[in-house]
C-alpha positions in Angstrom: -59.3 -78.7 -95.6 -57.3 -77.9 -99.2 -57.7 -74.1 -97.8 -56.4 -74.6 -94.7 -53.0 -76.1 -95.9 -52.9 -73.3 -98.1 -53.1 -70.9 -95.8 -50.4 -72.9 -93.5 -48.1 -73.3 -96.4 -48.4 -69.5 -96.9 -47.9 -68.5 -93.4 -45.0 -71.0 -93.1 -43.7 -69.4 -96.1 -43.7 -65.9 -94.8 -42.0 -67.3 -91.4 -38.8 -68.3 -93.9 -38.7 -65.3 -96.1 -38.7 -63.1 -93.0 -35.4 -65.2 -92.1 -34.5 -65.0 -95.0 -34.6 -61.5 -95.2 -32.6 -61.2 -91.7 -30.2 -63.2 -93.7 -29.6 -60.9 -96.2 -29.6 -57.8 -94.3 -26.7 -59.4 -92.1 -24.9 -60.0 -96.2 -25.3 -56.9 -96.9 -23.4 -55.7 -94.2 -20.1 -57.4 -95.0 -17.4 -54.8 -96.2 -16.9 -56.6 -99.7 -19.1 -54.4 -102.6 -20.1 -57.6 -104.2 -21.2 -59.2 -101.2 -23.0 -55.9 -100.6 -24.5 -56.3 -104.1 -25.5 -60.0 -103.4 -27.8 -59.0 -100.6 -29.6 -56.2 -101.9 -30.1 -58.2 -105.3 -31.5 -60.9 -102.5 -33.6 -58.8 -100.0 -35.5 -57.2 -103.4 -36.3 -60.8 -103.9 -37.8 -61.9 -100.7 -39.2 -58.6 -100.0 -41.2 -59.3 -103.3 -42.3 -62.8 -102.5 -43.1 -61.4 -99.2 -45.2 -59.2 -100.8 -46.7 -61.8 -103.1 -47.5 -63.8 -100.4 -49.3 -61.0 -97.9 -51.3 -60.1 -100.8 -52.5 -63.1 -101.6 -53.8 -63.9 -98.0 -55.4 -60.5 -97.8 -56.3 -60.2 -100.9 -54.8 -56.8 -101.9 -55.9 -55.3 -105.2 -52.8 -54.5 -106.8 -49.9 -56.1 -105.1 -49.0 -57.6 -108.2 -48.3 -54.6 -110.1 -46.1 -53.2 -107.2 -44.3 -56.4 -106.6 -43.5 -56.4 -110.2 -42.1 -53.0 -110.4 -40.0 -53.9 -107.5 -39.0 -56.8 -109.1 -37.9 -54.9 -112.4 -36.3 -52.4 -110.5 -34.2 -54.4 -108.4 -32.5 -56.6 -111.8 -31.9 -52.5 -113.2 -30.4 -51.4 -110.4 -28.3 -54.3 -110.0 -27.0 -54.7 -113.4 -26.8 -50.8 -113.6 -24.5 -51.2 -110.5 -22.8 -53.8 -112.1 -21.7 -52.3 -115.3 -20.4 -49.2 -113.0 -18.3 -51.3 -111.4 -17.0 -52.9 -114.1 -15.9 -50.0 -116.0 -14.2 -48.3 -113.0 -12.1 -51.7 -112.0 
């Protein structure tokens, strides 16, 4: 019983980051660099949790470590991008 809520919850959660994520691609076509920024930063973050979420149903060995890299890389590269910006305006 416990499980199978579980494993609704999950699947109802991977339903709303995959909106989510059709969200963000439609941001991060808007002309503004920021905005553009915004949605990356965004679809990193629900392509993680999707991530998190598919391994923990199929129980993938290591999607943790990846999901974490991801993760780390995504806050670099934003605040990377960031600091660029804010030097050349």
């Amino acid at each position: 019983m416990i499980m199978d809520i579980l494993l609704i919850s999950e699947c109802f959660l991977i339903i709303a980051l995959i909106v989510f994520s059709f969200a963000t691609l439609r941001i991060i076509t808007y002309k503004s660099t920021s905005m553009g920024l915004i949605g990356t930063s965004s679809f990193t973050l629900a392509l993680t949790l999707l991530l998190v979420a598919v391994g923990t149903i199929y129980n993938i060995g290591f999607f943790k470590d990846i999901a974490l890299a991801l993760l780390l890389l995504g806050i670099v590269g934003t605040i990377a991008y960031a600091a660029v910006m804010r030097r050349a305006g």
